[in-house]
Legacy VTK file of the C-alpha trace (Angstrom):
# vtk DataFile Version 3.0
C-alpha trace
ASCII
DATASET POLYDATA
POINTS 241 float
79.016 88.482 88.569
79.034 86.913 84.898
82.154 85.266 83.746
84.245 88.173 82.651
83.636 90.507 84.924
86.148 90.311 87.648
85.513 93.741 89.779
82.605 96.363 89.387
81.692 99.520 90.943
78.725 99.772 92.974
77.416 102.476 94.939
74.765 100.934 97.362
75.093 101.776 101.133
74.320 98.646 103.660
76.462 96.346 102.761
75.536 92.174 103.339
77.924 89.452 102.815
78.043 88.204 99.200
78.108 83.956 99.037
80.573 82.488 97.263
82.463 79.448 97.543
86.513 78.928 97.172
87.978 78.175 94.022
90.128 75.549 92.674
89.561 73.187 89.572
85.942 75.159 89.301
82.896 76.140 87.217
80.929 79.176 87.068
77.319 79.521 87.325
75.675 82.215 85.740
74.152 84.739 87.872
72.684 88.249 87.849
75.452 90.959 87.228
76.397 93.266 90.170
75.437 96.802 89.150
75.454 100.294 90.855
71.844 99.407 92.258
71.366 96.271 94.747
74.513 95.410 94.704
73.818 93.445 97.819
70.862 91.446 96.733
73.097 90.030 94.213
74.627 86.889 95.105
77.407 84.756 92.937
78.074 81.080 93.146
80.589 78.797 92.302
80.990 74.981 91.933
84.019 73.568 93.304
84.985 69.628 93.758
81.991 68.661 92.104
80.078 70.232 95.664
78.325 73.545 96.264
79.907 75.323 99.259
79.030 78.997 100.207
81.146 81.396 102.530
80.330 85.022 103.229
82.741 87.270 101.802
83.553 90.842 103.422
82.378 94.060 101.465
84.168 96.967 101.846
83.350 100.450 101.087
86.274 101.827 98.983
84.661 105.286 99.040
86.635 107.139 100.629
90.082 105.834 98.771
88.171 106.482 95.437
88.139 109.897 94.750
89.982 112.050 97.379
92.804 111.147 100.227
91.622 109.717 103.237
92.111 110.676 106.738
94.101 108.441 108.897
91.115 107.144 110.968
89.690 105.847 107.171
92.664 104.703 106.231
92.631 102.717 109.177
89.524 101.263 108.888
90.245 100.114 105.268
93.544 98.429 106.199
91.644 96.757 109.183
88.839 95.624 107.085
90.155 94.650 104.204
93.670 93.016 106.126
90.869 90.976 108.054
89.620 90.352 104.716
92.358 89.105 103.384
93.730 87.416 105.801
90.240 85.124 107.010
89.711 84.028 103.293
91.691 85.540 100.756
88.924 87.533 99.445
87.170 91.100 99.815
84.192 92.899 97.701
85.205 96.434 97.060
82.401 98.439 96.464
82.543 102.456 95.682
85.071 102.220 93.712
85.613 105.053 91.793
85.382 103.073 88.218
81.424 103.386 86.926
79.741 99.987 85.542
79.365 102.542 82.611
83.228 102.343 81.998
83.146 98.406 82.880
80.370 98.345 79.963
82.124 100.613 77.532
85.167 98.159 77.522
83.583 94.826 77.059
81.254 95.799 74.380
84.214 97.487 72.266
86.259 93.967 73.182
83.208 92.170 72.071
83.196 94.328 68.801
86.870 93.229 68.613
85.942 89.275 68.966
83.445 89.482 66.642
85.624 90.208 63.358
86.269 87.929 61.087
89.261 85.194 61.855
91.230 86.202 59.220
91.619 90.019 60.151
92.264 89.222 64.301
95.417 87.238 62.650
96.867 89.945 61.920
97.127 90.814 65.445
97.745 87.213 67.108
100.063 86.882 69.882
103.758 85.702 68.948
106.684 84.931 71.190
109.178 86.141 68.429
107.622 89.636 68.495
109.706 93.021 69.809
106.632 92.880 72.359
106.077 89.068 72.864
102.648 87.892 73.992
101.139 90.726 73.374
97.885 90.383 71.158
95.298 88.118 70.054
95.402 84.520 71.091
93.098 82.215 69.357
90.331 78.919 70.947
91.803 76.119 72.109
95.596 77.792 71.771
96.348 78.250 75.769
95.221 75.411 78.644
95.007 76.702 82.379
94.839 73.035 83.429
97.667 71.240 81.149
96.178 67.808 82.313
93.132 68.958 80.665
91.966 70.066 76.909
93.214 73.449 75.467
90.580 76.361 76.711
87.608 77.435 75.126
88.026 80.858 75.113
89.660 83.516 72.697
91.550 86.021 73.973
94.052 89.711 73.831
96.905 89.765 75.760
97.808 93.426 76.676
101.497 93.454 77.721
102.285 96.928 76.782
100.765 100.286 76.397
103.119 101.426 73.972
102.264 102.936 70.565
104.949 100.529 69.180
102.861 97.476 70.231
99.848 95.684 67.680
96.392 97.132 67.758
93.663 97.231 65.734
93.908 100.724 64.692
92.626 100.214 60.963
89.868 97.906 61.592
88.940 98.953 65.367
90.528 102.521 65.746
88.588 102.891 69.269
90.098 99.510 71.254
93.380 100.973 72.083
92.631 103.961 73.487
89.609 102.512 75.347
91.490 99.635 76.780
94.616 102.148 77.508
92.052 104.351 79.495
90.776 101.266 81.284
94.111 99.807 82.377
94.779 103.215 83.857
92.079 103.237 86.143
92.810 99.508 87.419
96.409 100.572 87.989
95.489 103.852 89.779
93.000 101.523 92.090
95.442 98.841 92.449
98.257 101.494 93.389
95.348 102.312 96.192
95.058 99.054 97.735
98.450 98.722 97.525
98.865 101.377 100.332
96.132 100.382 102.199
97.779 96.384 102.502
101.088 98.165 103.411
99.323 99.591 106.251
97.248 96.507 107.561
100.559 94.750 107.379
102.924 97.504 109.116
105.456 97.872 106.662
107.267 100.941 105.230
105.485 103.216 103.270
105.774 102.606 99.523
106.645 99.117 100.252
104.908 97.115 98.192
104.027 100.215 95.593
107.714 100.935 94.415
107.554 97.268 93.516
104.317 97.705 90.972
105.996 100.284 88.765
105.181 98.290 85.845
102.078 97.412 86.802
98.941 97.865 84.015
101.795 96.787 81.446
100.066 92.830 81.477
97.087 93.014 80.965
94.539 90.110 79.275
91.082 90.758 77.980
88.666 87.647 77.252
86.178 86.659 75.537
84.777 83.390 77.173
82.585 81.395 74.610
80.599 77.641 76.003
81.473 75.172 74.064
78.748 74.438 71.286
78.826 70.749 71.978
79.056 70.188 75.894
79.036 66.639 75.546
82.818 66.577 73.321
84.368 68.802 75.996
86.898 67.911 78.773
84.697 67.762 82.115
87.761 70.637 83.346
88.052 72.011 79.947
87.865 75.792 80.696
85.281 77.731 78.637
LINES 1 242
241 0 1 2 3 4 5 6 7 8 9 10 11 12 13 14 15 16 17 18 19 20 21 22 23 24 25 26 27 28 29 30 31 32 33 34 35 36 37 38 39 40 41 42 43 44 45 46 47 48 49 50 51 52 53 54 55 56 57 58 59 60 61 62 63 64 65 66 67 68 69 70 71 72 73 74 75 76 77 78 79 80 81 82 83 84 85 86 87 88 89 90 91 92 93 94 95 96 97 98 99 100 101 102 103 104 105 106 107 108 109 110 111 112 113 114 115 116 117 118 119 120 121 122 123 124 125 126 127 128 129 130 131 132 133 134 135 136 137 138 139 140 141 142 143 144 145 146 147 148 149 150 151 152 153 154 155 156 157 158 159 160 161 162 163 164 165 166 167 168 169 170 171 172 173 174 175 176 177 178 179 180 181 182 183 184 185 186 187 188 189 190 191 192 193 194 195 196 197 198 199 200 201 202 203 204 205 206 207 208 209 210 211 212 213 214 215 216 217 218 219 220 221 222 223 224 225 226 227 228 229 230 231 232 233 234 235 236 237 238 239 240
């Protein structure tokens, strides 16, 4: 998986374990994308304490959840796998989906389209505390630090905190972003609302549980743009980028 790509749909049928390592003050390496084809051949690595360390991590085929309701013996397969998942490592590759890499694809390139205007017309649309809808919009390099020990991040980013018409978008100079991201949100809520109901089951709690606690959820939302750092050698060893 490549930096900004935190879940993708992929349709391959024999699943392997994918290699990974646990995170923590980390770095990623670049590696090929996961995509609809291969999906297992496709490994991803990360560097954590200054060490590599690889773990297998459980894929689990979504299928089933994606498109229709599933009957109770796939239902409890999916709470079995992915509680087992979950509760071994604190990770799980959901494959099957439902969202296309086609719709992963559409919304980076129109965020990229979005990163690459000029400075002066993303300020229009930066992120302020004081606003009806605070910390909503664009955020600029070096503005936000994940690690306050370390240097501010090297990385530009939108904050989506609301859907609502009332909130700043690029409509004149980007008319497509809003609706595209809107659409995409959806379909991460809609899947999240999904595993929702599946964890409620692996854990034996009431129905709804957990899911009449996510009402709001899709309403905080952030989209990056992750650039390296031009000059390795003046960043912060932690310094995200």
């Amino acid at each position: 998986m490549k930096k900004n790509k935190h879940l993708q749909a992929s349709q391959s049928p024999k699943p392997e374990p994918h290699q990974v390592a646990p995170a923590g003050p980390s770095e990623v390496q670049d590696a090929p994308g996961v995509t609809q084809q291969g999906a297992e051949e496709k490994r991803t690595s990360f560097r954590g304490q200054n060490h590599w360390k690889k773990m297998s991590v459980a894929v689990v085929d979504f299928g089933s959840f994606a498109l229709a309701v599933p009957s109770a013996h796939e239902m409890k397969r999916l709470s079995t796998e992915i509680g087992r998942a979950f509760s071994e490592l604190g990770f799980v590759y959901l494959k099957n989906t439902g969202i296309k890499d086609e719709q992963v694809f559409e919304a980076m390139d129109i965020c990229r389209k979005f990163f690459l205007l000029p400075k002066d017309i993303k300020q229009q649309y930066a992120c302020s505390k004081d606003s009806d809808i605070p910390c909503h919009g664009w955020i600029d390099f070096q503005t936000e630090s994940l690690n306050p020990t370390e240097l501010n991040d090297l990385k530009e980013a939108f904050n989506v905190t609301s859907l609502s018409s009332t909130a700043t978008w690029p409509v004149k100079d980007l008319p497509e972003f809003s609706s595209c991201l809107e659409s995409f949100v959806g379909m991460f809520k809609d899947l999240s609302m999904r595993i929702l109901k599946v964890i409620e089951l692996s854990l034996g709690v009431e129905t709804d549980f957990f899911v009449s606690k996510h009402q709001k959820m899709g309403s905080n939302v952030q989209v990056w743009s992750v650039h390296r750092c031009p000059l390795p050698s003046k960043c912060g060893s932690s310094q995200h980028r």
